[in-house]
DSSP file (Angstrom, degrees, kcal/mol; ACC not computed):
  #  RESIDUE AA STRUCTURE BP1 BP2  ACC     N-H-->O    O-->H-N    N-H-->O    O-->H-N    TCO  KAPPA ALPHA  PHI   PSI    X-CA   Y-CA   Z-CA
    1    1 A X              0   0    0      0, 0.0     4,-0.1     0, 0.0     0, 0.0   0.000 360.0 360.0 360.0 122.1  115.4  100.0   87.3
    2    2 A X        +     0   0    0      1,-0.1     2,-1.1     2,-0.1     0, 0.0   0.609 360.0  80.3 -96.0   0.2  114.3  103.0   89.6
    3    3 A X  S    S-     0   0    0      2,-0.0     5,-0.2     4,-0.0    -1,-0.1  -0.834  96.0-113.0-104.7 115.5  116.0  101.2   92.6
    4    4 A X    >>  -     0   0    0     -2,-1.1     3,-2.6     1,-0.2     4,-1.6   0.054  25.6-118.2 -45.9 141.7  120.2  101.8   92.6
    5    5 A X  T 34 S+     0   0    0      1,-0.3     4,-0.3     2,-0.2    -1,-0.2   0.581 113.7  65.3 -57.1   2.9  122.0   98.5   91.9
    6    6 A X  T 34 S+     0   0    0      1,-0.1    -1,-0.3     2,-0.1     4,-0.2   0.819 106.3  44.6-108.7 -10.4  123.7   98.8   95.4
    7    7 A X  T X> S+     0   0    0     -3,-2.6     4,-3.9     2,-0.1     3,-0.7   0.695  96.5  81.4 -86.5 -13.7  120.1   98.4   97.2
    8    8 A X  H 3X S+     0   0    0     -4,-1.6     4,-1.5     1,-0.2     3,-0.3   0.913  85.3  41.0 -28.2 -92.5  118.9   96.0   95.4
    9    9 A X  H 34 S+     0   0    0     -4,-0.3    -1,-0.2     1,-0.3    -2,-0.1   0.602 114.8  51.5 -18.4 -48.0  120.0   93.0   96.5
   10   10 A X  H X> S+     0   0    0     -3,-0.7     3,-0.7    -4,-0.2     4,-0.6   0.728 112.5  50.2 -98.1 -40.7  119.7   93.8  100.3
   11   11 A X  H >X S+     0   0    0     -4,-3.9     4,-2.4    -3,-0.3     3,-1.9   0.990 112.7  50.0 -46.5 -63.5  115.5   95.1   99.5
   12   12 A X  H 3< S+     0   0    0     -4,-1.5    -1,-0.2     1,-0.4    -2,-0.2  -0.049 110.9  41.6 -85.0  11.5  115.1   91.8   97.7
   13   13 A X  H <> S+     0   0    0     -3,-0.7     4,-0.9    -2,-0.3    -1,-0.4   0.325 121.4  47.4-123.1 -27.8  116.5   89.5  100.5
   14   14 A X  H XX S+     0   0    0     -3,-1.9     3,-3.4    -4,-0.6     4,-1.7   0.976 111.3  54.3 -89.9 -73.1  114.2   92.1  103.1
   15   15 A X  H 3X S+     0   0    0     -4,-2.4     4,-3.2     1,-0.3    -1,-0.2   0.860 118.0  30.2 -37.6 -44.1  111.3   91.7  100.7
   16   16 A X  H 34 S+     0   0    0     -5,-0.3    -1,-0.3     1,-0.2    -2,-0.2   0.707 112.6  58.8-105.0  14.9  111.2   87.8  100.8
   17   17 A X  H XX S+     0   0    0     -3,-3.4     4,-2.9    -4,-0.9     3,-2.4   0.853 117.4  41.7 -79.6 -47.6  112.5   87.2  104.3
   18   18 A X  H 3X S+     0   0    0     -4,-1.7     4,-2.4     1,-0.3     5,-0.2   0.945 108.5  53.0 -61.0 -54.4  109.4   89.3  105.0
   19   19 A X  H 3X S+     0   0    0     -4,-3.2     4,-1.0    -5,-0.4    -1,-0.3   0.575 106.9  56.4 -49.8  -9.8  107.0   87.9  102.8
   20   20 A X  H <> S+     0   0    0     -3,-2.4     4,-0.9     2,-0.2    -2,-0.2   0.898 105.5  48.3-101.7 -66.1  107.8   84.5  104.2
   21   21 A X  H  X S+     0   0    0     -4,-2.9     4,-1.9     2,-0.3     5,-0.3   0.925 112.5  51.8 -59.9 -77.8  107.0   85.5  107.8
   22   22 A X  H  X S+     0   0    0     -4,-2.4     4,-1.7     2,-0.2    -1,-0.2   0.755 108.9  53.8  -8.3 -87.3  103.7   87.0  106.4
   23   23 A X  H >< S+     0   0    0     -4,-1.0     3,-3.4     1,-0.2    -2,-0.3   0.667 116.5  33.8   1.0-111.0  103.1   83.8  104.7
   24   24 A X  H >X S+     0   0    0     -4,-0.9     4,-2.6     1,-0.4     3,-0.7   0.694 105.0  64.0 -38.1 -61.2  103.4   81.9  107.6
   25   25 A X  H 3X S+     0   0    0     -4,-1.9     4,-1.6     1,-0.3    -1,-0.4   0.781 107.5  52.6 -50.9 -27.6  102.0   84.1  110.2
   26   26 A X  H <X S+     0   0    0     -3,-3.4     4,-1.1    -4,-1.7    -1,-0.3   0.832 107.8  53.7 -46.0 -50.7   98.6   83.6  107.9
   27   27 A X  H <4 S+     0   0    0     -3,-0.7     4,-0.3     2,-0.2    -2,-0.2   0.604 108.1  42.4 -40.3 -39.1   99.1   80.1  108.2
   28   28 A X  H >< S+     0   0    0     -4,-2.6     3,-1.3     2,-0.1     4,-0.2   0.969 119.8  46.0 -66.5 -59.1   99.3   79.9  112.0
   29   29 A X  H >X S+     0   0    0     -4,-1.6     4,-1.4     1,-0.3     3,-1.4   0.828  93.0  83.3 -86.8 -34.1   96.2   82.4  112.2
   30   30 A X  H 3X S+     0   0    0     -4,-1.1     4,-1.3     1,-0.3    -1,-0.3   0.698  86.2  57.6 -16.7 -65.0   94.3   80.2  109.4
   31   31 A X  H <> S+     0   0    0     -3,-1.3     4,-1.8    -4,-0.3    -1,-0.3   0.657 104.7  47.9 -57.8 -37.7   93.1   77.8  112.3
   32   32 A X  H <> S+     0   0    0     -3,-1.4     4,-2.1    -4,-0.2     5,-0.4   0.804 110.4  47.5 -75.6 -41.8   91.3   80.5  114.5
   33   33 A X  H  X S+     0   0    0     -4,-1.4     4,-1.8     2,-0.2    -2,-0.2   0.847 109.2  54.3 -73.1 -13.0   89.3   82.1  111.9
   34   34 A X  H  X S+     0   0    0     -4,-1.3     4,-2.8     2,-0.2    -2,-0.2   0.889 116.6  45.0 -70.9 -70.5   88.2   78.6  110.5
   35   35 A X  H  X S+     0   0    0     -4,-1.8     4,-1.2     2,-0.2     3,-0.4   0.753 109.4  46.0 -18.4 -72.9   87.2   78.3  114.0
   36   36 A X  H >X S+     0   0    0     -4,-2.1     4,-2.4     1,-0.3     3,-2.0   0.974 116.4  52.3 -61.1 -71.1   85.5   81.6  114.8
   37   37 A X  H 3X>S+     0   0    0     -4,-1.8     5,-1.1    -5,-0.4     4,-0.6   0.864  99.6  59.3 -47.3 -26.8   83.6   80.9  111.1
   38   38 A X  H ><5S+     0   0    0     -4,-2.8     3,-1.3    -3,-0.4    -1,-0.3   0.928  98.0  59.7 -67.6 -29.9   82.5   77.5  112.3
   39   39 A X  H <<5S+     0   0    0     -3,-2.0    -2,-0.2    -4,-1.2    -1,-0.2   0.983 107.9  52.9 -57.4 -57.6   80.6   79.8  115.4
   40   40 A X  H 3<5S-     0   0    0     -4,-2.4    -1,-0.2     1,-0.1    -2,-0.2   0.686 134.5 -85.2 -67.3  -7.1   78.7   81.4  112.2
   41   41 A X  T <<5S+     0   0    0     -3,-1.3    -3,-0.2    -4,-0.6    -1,-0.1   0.064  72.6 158.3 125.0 -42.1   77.4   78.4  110.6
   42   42 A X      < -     0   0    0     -5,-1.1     2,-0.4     1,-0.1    -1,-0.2   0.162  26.4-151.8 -25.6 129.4   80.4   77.5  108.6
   43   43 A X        -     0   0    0     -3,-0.1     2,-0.2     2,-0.0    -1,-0.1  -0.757   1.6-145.0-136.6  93.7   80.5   73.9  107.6
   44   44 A X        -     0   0    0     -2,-0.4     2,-0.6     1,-0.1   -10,-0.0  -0.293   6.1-153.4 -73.3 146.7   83.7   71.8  106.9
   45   45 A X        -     0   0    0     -2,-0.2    -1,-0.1     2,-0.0    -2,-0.0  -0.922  16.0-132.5-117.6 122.5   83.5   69.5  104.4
   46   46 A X        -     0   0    0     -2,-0.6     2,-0.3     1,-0.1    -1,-0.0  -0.158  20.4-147.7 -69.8 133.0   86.1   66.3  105.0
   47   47 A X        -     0   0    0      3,-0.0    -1,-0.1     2,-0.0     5,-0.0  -0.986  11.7-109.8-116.1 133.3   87.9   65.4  102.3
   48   48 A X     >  -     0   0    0     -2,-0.3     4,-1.7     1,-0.1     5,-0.2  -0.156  20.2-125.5 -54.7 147.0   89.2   61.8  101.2
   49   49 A X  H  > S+     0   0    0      1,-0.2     4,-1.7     2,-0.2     5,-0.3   0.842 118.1  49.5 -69.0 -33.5   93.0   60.8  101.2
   50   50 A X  H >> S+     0   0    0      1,-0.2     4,-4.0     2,-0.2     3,-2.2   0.988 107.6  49.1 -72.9 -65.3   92.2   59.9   97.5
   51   51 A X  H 3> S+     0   0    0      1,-0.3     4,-1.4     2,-0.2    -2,-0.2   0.777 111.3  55.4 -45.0 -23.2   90.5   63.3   96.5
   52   52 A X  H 3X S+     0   0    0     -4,-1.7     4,-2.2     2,-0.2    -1,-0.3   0.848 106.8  41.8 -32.1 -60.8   93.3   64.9   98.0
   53   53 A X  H <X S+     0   0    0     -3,-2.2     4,-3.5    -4,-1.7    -2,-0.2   0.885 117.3  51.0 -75.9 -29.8   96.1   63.3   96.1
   54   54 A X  H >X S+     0   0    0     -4,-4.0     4,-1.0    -5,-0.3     3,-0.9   0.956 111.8  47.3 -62.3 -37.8   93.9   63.7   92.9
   55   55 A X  H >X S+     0   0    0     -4,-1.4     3,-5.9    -5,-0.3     4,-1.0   0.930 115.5  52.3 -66.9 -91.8   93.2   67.8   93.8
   56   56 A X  H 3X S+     0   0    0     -4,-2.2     4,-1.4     1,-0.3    -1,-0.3   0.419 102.9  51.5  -6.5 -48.6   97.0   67.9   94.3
   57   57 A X  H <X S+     0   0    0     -4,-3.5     4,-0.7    -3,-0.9    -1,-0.3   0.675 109.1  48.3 -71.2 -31.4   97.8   66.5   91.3
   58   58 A X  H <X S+     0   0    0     -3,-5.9     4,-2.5    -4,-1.0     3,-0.5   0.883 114.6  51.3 -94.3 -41.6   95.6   69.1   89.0
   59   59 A X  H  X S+     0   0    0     -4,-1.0     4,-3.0     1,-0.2    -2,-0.2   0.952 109.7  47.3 -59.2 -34.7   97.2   72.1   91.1
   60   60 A X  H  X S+     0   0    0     -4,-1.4     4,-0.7    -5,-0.3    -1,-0.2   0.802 111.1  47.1 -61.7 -33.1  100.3   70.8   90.5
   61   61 A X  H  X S+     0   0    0     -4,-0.7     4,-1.9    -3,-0.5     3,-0.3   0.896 115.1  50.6 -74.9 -48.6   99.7   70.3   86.7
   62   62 A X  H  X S+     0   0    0     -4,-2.5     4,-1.6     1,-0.2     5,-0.4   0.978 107.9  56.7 -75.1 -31.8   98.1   74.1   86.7
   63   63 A X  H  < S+     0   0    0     -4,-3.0     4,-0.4     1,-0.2    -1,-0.2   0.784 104.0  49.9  -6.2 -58.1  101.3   75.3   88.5
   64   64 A X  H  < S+     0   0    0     -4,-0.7    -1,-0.2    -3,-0.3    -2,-0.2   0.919 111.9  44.7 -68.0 -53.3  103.3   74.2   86.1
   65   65 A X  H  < S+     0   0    0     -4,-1.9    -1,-0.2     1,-0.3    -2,-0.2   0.603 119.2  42.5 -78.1 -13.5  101.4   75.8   83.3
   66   66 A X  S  X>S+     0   0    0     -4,-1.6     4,-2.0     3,-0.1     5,-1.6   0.464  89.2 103.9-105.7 -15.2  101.0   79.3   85.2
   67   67 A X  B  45S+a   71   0A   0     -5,-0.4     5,-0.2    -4,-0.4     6,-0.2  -0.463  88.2  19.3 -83.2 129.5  104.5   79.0   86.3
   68   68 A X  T  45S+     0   0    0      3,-7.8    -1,-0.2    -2,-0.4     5,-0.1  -0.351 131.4  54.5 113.7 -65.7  106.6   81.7   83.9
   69   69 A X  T  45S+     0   0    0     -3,-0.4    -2,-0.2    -4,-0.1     3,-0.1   0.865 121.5   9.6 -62.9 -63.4  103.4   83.2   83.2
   70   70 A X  T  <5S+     0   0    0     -4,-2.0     2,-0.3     1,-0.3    -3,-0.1   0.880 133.2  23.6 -96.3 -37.9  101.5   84.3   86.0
   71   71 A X  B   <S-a   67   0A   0     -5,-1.6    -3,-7.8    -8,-0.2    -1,-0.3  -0.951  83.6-104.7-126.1 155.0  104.2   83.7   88.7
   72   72 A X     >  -     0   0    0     -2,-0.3     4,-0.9    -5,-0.2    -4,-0.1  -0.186  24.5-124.2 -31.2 131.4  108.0   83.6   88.6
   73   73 A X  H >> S+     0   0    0     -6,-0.2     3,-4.0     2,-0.1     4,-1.7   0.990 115.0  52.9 -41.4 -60.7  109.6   80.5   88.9
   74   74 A X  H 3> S+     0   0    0      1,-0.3     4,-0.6     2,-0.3    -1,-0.1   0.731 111.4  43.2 -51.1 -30.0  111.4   82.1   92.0
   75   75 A X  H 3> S+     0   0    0      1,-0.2     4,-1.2     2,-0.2    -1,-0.3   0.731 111.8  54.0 -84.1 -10.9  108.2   83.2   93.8
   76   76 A X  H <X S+     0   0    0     -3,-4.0     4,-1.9    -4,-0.9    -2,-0.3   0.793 110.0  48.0 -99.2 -26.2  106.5   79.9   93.0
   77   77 A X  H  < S+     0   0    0     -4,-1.7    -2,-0.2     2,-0.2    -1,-0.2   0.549 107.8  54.4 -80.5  -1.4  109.7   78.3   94.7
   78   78 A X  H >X S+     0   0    0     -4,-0.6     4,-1.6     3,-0.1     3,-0.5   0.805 111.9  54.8 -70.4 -43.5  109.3   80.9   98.0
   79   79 A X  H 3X S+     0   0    0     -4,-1.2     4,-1.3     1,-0.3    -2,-0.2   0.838 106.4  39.6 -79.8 -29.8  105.9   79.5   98.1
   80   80 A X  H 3X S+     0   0    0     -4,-1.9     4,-0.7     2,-0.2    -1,-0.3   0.404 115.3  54.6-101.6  25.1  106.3   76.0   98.2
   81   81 A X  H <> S+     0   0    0     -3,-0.5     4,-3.0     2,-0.2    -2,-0.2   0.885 113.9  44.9 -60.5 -71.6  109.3   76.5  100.7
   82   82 A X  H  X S+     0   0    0     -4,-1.6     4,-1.9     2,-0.3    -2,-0.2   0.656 115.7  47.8 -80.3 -52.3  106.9   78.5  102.7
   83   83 A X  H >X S+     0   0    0     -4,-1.3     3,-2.4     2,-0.2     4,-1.1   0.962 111.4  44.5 -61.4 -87.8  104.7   75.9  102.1
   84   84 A X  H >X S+     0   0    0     -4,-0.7     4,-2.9     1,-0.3     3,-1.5   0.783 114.4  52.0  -0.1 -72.2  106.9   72.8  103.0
   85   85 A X  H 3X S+     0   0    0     -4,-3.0     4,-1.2     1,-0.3    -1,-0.3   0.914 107.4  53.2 -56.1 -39.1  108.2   74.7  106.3
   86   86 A X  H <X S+     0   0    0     -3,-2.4     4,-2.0    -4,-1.9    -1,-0.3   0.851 111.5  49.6 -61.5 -33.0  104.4   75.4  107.4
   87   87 A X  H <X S+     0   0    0     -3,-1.5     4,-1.8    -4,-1.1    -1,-0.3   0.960 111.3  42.4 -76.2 -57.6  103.9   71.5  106.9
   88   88 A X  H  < S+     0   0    0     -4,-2.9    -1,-0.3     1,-0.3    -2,-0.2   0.590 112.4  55.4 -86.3   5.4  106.6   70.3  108.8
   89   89 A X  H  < S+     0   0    0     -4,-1.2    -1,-0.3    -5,-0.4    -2,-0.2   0.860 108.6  50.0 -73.6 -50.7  105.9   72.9  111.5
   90   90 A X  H  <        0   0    0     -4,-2.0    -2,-0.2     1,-0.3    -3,-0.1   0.806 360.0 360.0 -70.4 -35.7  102.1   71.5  111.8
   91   91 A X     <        0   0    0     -4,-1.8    -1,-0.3    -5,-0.1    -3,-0.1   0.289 360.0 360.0 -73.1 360.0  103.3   67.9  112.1
């Protein structure tokens, strides 16, 4: 570890307080720039409450199977924190 054990702790609270706020602040800004692309031609396409759940359900499945591997448990639980908070912000 090239960072001394006594900063640790205090980066790694900095890092994912920050990273969170990032997060979000992407989320907020998400709405105008779908917007602004809809000005260019940009075409949403509505999706059903069922195709939803089903989509849900195969990210969740690949989650699972990338989680350990591709991400951390601990960053895959920042993200759906992150996630979570964004949701019950939008509501």
């Amino acid at each position: 570890e090239k960072i001394p054990a006594e900063y640790r702790e205090a980066l790694t609270a900095v890092n994912e307080k920050v990273g969170t706020e990032i997060g979000l602040e992407f989320l907020k800004k998400e709405g105008s720039v779908v917007a602004e692309l809809q000005k260019y031609g940009m075409t949403l396409v509505s999706v059903s409450d069922a195709d939803r759940i089903a989509w849900r359900e195969d990210f969740a499945k690949a989650v699972e199977k990338g989680t350990g591997s591709v991400f951390t448990k601990e960053m895959m639980d920042i993200i759906y924190a992150s996630l979570e908070e964004f949701r019950k912000a939008k509501k």
